[in-house]
LOFI-950287 format. One line per 8 residues: number of its first residue (from 1); their letters; for each residue x, y, z of N, C-alpha, C. Coordinates in pm, whole numbers, plus 50000, padded with zeros to 5 digits. Example, Ala and Ser with C-alpha at 12.3 -4.5 7.8 and 13.67 -1.06 7.14 Angstrom:
<atoms>
1) AS) 51319/49431/50780/51230/49550/50780/51320/49670/50780  51285/49775/50708/51367/49894/50714/51290/50003/50787
</atoms>
This chain:
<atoms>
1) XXXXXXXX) 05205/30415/68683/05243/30312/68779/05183/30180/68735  05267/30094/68703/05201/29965/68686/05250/29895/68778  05161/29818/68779/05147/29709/68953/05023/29577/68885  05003/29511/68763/04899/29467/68749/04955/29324/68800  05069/29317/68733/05125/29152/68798/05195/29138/68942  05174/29212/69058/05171/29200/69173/05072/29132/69266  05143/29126/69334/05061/29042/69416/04937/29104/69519  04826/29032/69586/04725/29121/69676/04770/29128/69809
9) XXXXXXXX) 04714/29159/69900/04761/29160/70045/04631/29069/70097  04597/29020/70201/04516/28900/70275/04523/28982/70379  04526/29080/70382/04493/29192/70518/04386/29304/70498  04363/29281/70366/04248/29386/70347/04069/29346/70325  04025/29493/70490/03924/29388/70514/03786/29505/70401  03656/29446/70409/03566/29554/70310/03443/29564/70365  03445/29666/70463/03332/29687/70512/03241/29763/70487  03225/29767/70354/03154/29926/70286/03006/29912/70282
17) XXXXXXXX) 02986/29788/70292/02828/29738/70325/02819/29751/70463  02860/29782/70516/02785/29776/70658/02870/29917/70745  02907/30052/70676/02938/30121/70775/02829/30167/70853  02883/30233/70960/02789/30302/71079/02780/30363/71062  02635/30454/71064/02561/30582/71109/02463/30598/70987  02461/30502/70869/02355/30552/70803/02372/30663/70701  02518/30733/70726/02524/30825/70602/02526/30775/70454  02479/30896/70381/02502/30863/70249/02702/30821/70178
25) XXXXXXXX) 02692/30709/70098/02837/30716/70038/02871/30849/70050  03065/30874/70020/03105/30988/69978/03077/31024/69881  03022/30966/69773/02985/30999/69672/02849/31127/69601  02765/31023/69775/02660/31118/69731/02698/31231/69852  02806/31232/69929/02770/31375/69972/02848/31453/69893  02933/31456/69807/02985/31517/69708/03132/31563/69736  03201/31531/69621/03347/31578/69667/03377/31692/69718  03308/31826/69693/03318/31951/69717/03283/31965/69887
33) XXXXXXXX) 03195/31899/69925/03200/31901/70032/03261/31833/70140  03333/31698/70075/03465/31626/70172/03602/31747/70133  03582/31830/70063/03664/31883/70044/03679/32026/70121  03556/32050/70162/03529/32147/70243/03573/32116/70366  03557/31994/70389/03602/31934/70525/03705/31899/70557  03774/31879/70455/03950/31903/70435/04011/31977/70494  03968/32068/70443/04015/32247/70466/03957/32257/70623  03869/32245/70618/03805/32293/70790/03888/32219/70904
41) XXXXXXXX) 03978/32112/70877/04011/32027/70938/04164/32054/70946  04252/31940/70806/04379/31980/70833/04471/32084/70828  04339/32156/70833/04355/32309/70731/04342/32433/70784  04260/32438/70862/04236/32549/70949/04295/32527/71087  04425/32472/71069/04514/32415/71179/04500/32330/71283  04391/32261/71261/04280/32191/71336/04305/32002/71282  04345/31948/71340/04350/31831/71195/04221/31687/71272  04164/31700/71181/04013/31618/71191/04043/31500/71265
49) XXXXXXXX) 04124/31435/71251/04187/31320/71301/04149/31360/71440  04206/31501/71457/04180/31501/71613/04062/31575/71708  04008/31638/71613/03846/31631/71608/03746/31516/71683  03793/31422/71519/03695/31297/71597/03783/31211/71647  03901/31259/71762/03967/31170/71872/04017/31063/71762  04078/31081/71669/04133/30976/71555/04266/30977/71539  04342/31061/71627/04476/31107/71605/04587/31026/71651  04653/30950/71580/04723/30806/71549/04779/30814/71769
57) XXXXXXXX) 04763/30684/71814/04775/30680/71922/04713/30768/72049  04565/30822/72011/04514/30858/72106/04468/30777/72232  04469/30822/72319/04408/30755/72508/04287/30721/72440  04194/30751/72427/04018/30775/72454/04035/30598/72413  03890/30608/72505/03843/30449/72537/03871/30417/72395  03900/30250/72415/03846/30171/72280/03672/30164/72261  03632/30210/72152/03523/30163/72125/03466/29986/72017  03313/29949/72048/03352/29791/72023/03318/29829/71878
65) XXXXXXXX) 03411/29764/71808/03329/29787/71652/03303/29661/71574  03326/29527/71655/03310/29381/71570/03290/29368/71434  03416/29418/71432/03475/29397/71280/03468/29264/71201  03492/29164/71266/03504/29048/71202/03370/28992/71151  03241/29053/71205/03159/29019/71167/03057/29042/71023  03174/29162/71023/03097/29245/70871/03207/29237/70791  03368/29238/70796/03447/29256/70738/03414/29107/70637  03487/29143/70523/03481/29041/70369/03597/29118/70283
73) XXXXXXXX) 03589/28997/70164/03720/29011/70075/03653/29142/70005  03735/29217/69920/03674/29303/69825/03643/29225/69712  03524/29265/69622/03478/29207/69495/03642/29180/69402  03560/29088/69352/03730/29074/69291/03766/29145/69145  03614/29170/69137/03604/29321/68995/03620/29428/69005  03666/29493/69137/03695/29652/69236/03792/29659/69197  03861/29733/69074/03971/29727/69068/04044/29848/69119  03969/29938/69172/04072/30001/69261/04077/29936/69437
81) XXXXXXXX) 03965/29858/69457/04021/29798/69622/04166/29709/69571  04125/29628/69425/04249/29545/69387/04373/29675/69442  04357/29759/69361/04483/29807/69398/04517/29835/69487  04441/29886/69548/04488/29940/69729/04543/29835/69793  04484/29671/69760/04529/29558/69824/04697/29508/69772  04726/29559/69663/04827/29506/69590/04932/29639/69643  04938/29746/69687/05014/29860/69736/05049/29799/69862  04901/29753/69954/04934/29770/70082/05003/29652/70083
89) XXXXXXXX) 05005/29508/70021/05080/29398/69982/05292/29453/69961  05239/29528/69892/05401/29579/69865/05435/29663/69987  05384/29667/70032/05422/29761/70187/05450/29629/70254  05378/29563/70300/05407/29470/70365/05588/29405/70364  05582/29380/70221/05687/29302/70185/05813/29423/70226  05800/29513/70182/05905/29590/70211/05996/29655/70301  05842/29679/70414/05919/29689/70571/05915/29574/70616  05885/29436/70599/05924/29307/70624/06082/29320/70623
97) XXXXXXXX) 06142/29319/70494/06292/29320/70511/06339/29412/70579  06325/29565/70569/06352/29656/70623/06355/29607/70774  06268/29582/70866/06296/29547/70986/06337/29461/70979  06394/29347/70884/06457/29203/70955/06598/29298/70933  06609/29361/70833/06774/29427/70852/06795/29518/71015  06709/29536/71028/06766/29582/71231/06714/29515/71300  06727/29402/71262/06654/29292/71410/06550/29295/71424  06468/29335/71385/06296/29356/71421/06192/29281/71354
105) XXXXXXXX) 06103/29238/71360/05982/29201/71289/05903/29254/71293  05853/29307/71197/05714/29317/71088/05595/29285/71130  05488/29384/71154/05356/29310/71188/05282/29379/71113  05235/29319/70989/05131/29385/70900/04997/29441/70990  05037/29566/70900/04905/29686/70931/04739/29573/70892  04665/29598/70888/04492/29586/70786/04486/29716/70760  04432/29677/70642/04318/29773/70551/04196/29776/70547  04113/29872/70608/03984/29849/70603/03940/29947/70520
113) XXXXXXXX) 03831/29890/70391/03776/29989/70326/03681/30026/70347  03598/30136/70422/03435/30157/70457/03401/30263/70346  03310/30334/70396/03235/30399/70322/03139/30520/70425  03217/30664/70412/03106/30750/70463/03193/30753/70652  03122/30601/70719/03120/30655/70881/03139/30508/70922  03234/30487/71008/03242/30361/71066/03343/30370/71213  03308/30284/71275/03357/30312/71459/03462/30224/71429  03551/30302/71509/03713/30224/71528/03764/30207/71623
121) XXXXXXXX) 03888/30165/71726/03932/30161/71810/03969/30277/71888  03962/30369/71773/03983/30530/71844/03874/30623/71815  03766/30569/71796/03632/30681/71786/03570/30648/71656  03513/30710/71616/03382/30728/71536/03470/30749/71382  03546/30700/71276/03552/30740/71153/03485/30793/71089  03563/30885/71020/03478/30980/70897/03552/30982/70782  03484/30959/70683/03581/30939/70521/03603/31079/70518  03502/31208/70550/03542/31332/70500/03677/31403/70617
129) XXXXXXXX) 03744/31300/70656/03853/31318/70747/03967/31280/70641  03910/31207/70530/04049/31161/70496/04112/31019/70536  04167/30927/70468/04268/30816/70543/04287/30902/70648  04289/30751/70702/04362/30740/70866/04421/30633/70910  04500/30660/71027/04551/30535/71064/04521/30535/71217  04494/30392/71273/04416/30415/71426/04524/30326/71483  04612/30361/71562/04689/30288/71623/04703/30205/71743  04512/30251/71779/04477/30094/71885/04448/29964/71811
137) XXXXXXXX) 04396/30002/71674/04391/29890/71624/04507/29811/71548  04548/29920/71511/04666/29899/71369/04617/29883/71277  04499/29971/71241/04441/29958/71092/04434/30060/71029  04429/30046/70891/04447/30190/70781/04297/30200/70776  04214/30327/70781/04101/30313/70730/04081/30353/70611  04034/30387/70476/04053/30441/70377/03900/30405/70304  03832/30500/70225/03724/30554/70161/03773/30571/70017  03763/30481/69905/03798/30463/69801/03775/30603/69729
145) XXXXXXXX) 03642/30654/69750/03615/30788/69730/03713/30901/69745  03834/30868/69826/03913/30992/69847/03997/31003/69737  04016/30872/69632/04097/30883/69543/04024/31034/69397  03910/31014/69415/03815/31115/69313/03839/31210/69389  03845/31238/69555/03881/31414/69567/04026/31422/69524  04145/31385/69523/04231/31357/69478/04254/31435/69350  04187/31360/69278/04182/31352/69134/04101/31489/69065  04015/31518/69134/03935/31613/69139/03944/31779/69116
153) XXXXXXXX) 03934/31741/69287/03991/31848/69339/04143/31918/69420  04209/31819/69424/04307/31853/69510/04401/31861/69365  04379/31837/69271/04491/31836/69122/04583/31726/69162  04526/31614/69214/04651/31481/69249/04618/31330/69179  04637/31399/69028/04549/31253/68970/04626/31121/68983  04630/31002/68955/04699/30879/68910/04727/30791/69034  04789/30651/68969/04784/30556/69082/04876/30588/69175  05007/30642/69122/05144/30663/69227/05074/30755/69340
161) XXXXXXXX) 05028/30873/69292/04985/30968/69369/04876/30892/69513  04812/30821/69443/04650/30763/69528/04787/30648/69656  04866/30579/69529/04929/30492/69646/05044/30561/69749  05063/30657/69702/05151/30733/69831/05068/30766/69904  04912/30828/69917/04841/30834/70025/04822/30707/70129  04828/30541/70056/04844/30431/70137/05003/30411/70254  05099/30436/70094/05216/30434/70226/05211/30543/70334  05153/30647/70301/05181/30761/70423/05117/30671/70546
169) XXXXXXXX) 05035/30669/70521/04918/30594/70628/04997/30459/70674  05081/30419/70607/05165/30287/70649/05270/30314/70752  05351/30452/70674/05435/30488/70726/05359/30530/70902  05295/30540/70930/05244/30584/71077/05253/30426/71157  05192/30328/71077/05232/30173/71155/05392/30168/71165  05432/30204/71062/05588/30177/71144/05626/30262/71192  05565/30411/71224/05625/30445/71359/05570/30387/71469  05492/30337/71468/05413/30273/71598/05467/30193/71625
177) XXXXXXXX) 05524/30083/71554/05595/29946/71532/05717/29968/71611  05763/30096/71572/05911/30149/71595/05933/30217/71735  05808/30218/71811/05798/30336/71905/05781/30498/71887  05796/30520/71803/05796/30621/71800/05681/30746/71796  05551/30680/71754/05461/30736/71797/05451/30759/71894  05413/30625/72018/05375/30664/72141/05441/30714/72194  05584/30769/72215/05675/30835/72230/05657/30980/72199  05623/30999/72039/05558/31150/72024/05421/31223/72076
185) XXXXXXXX) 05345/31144/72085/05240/31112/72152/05160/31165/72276  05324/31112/72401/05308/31091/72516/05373/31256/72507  05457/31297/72440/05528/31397/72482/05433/31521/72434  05356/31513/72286/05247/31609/72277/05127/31635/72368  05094/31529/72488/05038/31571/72610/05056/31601/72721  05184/31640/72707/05261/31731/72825/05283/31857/72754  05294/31874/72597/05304/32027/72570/05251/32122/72560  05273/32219/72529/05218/32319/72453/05126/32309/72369
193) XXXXXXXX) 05023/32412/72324/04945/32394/72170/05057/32351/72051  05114/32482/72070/05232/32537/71956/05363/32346/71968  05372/32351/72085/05500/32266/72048/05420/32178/72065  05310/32097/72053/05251/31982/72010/05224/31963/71868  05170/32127/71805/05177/32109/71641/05294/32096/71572  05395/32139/71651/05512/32111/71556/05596/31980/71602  05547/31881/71706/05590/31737/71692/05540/31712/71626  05322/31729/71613/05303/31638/71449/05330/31683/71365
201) XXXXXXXX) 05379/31791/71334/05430/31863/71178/05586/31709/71186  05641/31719/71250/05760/31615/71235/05731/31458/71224  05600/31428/71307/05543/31347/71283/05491/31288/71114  05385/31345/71134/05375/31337/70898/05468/31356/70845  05580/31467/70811/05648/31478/70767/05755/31335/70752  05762/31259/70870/05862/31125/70877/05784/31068/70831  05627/31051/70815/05518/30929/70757/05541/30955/70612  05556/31088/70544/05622/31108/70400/05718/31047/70365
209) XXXXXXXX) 05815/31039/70452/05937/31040/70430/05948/30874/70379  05904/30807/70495/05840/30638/70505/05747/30605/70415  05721/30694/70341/05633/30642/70177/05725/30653/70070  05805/30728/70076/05920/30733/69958/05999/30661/69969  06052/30567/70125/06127/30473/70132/06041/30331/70076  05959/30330/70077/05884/30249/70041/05869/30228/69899  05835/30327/69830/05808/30355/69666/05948/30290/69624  06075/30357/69688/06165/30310/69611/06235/30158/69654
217) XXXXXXXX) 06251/30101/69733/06253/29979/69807/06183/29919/69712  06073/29941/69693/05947/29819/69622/05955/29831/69483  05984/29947/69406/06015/29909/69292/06131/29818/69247  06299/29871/69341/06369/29756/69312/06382/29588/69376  06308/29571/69461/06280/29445/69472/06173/29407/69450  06062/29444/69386/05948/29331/69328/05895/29376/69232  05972/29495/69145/05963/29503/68960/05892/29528/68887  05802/29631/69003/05683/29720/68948/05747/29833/68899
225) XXXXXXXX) 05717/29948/68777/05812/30071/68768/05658/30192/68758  05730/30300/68762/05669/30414/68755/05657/30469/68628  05565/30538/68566/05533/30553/68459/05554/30736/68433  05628/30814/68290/05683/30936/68320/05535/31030/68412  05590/31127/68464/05494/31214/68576/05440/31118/68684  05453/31016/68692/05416/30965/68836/05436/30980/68962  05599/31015/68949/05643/31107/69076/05612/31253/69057  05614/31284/69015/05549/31404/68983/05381/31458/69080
233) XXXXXXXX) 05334/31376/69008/05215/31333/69017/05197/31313/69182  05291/31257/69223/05282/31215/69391/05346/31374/69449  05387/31458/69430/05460/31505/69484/05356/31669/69493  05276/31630/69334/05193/31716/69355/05105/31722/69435  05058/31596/69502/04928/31572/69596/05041/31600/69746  05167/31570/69755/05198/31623/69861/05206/31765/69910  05220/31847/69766/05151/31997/69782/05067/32015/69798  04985/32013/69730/04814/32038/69754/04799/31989/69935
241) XXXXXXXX) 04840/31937/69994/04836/31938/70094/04897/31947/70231  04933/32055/70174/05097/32078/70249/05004/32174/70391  05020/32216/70477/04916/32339/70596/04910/32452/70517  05023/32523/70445/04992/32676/70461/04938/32666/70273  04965/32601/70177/04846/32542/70074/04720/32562/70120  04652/32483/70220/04511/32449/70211/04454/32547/70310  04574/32638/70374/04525/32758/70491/04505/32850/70400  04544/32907/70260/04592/32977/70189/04467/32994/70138
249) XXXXXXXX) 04419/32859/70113/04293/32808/69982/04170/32840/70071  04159/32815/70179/04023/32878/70273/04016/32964/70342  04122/33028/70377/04078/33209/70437/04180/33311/70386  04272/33231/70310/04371/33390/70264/04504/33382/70333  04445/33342/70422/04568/33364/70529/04655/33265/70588  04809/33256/70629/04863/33162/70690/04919/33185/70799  04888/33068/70918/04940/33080/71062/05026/32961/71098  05152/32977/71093/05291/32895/71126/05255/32792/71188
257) XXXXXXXX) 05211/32867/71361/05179/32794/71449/05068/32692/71466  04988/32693/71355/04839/32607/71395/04904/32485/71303  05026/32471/71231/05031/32413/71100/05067/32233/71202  05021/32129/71168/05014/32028/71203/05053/31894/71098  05044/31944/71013/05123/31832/70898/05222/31845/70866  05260/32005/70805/05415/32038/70733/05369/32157/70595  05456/32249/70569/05415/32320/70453/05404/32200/70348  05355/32268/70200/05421/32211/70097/05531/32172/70039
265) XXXXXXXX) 05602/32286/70078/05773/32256/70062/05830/32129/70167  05772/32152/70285/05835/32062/70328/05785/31905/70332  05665/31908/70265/05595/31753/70225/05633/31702/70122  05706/31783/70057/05740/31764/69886/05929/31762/69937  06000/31792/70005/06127/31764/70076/06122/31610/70159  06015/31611/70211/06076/31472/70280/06000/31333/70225  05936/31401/70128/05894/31253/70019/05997/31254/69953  06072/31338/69851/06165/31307/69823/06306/31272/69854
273) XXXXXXXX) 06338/31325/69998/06424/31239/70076/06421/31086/70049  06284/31052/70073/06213/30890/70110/06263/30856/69987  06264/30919/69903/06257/30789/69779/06396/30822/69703  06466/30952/69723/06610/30921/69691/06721/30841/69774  06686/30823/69915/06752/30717/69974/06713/30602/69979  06566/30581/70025/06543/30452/70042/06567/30401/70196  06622/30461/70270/06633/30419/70424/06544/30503/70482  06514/30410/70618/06483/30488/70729/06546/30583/70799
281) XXXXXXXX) 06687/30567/70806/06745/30669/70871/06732/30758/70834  06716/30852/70690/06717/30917/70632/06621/30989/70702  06503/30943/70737/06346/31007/70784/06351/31074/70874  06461/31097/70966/06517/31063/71110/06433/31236/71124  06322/31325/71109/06254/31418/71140/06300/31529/71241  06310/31424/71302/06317/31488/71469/06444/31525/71521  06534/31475/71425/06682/31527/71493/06734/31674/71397  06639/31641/71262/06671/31757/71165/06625/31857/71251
289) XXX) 06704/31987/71224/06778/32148/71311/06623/32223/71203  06674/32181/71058/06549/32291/70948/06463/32146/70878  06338/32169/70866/06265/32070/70836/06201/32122/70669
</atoms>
């Protein structure tokens, strides 16, 4: 993936000096063990997000986190914040048009990069949760560190791969943008266990879907290209983290019903939906009969 002559985004904030609670970087608690927490989380049908009350459009109070006071540019020698800033930049631009083509406007997401533990509008962040997206604030949170479990351990090396983890996380602002979260949302707290995991199984699955519309949108209008195995490469990290993958990888066993993201097959189906059409409609999750 080359992206060097693109442009940055002016939405990305860097709060890695000053997260909350005092933990050590991800670094020093070690990938093996954000990786443990992976598994314990989106994995054991449980998804961390909603653990620590992080689960895109949750009720629970806002907490204060005066962001503006610690937030700063990233070093301008970080060349992977560069990149994260230059992805989430091409996101911007892309559902910019995308919503002016249905009447709508665009309200850029932020990027905040911390480190380890930092308080958000929806609770307490944790990098060993993984990106997130907090939809009281409208901010991506992201732990540069997740790109090395990635790379690591999950077998999801390269930039395409690392930047489809940004659009996924994008793709959740424009369901929010769109309604459609709080809409799924409102209806997963009137349900069931079972039929609440399988709105967010439809849920991610459309945030996939909204990263492949994205990938391909942005390559043909602002002339970045993909380099051979890059999709590849992305499609593999959408396996590796597919529910019954990472249920598979920590007890043996797989349970339908606890699954809250989507199999592999079907994370690796609706990314590639995303990026052989290029529309939103395409994403449309929730009306599909087989997912």
């Amino acid at each position: 993936m080359q992206m060097d002559d693109q442009d940055e985004s002016g939405n990305v904030e860097d709060v890695r000096g000053s997260s909350g609670g005092g933990f050590r970087p991800i670094h020093g608690i070690g990938v093996g063990s954000v990786l443990i927490a992976l598994i314990g989380g989106w994995v054991f049908g449980v998804n961390p997000l909603q653990i620590l009350g992080l689960l895109s459009g949750d009720n629970s109070p806002a907490v204060q986190t005066s962001p503006d006071r610690a937030a700063r540019n990233p070093p301008a020698e970080d060349a992977e914040a560069k990149f994260a800033s230059q992805v989430l930049r091409s996101t911007e631009t892309v559902w910019a048009a995308a919503f002016r083509e249905r009447g709508l406007v665009y309200e850029d997401p932020r990027l905040r990069l911390f480190r380890d533990s930092y308080p958000t509008a929806c609770g307490q962040g944790e990098a060993a949760a993984g990106p997130f997206y907090c939809a009281q604030d409208r901010i991506v949170y992201l732990d540069l560190g997740f790109f090395e479990v990635m790379t690591q351990q999950l077998g999801a090396p390269g930039q395409f791969a690392h930047a489809y983890v940004i659009g996924h996380e994008v793709g959740h602002h424009v369901q929010n943008l769109l309604g459609i979260l709080g809409k799924v949302n409102a209806e997963r707290e009137r349900a069931t266990e079972a039929r609440a995991n399988a709105l967010s199984v439809r849920l991610e699955l459309q945030a996939d879907c909204f990263a492949g519309v994205w990938a391909t949108r942005s390559q043909r209008e602002q002339g970045w290209r993909l380099e051979p195995g890059d999709i590849e490469s992305a499609l593999r990290a959408a396996a590796q983290i597919g529910d019954d993958t990472l249920e598979r990888r920590a007890r043996g066993t797989v349970v339908p019903e606890t699954f809250t993201h989507g199999t592999s097959a079907q994370r690796v189906t609706w990314l590639k939906r995303g990026i052989d059409s290029g529309q939103i409609d395409a994403c449309d999750t929730f009306s599909a009969e087989r997912l």
